[in-house]
C-alpha positions as CSV (number, residue, x, y, z in Angstrom):
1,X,27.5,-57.3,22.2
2,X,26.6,-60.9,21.8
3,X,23.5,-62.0,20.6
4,X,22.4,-63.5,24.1
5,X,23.3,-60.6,25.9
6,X,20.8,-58.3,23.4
7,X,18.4,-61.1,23.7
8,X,19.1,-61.0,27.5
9,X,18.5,-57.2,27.6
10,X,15.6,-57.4,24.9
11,X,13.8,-59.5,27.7
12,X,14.2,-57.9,31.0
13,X,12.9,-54.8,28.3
14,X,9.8,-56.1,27.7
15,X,9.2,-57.1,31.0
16,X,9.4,-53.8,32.1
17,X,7.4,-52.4,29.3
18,X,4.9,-54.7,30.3
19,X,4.6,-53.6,34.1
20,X,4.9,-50.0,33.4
21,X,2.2,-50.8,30.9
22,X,0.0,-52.2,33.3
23,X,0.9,-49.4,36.2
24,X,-1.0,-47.1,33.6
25,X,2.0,-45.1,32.0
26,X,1.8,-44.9,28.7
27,X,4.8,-45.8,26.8
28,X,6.4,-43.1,24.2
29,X,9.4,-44.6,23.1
30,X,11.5,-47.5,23.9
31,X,15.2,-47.6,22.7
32,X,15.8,-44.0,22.0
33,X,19.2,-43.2,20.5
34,X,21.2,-39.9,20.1
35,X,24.8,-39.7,20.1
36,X,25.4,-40.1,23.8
37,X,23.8,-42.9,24.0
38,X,20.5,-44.9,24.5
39,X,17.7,-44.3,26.5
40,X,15.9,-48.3,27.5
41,X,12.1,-46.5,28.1
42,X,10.4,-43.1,27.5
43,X,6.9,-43.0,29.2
44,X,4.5,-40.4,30.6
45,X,3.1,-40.9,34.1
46,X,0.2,-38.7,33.5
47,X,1.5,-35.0,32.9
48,X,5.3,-36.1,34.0
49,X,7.3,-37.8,31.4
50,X,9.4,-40.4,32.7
51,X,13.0,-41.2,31.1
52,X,13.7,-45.3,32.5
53,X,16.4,-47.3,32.6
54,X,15.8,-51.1,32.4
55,X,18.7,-53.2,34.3
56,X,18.3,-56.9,33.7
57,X,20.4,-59.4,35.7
58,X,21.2,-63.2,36.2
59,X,21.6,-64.0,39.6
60,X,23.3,-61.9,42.3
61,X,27.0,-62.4,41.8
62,X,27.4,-58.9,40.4
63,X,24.9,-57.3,42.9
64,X,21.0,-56.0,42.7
65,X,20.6,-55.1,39.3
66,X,19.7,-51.6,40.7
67,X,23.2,-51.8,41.8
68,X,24.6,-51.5,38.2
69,X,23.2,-47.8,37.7
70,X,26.2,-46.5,39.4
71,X,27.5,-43.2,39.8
72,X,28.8,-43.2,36.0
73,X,25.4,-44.7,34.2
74,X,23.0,-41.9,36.5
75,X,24.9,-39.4,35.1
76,X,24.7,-40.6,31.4
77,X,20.9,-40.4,32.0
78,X,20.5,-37.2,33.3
79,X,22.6,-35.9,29.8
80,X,20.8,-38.4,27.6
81,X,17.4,-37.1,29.6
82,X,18.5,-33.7,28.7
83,X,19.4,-34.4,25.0
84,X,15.5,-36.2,24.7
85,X,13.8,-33.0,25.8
86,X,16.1,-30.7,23.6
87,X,15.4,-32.8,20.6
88,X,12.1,-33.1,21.2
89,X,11.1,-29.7,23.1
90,X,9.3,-31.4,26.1
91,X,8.5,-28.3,28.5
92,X,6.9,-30.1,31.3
93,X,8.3,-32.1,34.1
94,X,10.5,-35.0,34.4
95,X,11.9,-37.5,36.4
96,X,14.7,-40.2,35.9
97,X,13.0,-44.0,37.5
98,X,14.9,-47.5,37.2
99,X,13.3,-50.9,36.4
100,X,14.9,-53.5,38.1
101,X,13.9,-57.2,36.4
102,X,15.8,-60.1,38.4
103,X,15.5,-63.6,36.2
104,X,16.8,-67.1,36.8
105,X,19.0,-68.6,35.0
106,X,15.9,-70.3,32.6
107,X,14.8,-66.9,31.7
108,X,11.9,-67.1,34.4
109,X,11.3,-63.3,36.2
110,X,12.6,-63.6,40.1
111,X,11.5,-60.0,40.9
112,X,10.7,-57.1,39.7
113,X,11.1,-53.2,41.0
114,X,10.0,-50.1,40.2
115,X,11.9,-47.1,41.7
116,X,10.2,-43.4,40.6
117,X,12.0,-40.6,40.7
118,X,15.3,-43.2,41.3
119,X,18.3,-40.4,39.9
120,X,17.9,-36.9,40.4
121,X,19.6,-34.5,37.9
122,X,21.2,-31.1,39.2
């Protein structure tokens, strides 16, 4: 991955971080890795831990960034979800939301979105 992209990605992170911050969840972890994969942001939401994906995008070309958590990506979450709360023996509930941060080309935030709840793991 080019050095933009992860510094592309790095941003539409923090920006997230930063409104989940100030929507009162408490952030856990950010970047988790295991060998499926990586998980953008771990939070808890009170008593409900909360695995997030962050999808940044440039324009619309290539659709809503909440587009881009397709079929294939939801179901990466629900096993990297899974692999979190084996590793770290979470017993209480979770849910699988999506950040969606929309910037312009200069880097400045369009729009930002918050689904809870977003993928829902059988």
């Amino acid at each position: 991955m080019s050095d933009s992209r992860k510094q592309f990605g790095a941003l539409g992170e923090r920006l997230a971080a930063e409104m989940l911050i100030r929507r009162g969840l408490t952030l856990v972890a950010r970047n988790w890795r295991c060998p499926l994969g990586e998980i953008d942001i771990i939070a808890q939401d009170g008593d409900v831990l909360a695995i997030i994906e962050v999808k940044a995008r440039r324009g619309r070309s290539a659709g809503t960034p909440e587009q881009g958590v397709d079929a294939r990506k939801q179901r990466r979450l629900c096993e990297l979800g899974q692999c979190y709360i084996e590793n770290v023996g979470w017993d209480g509930d979770v849910r699988i939301d999506v950040v969606g941060v929309e910037l312009s080309s200069a880097g400045q935030l369009l729009r930002i979105s918050y689904w809870k709840e977003a993928i829902e793991c059988l």
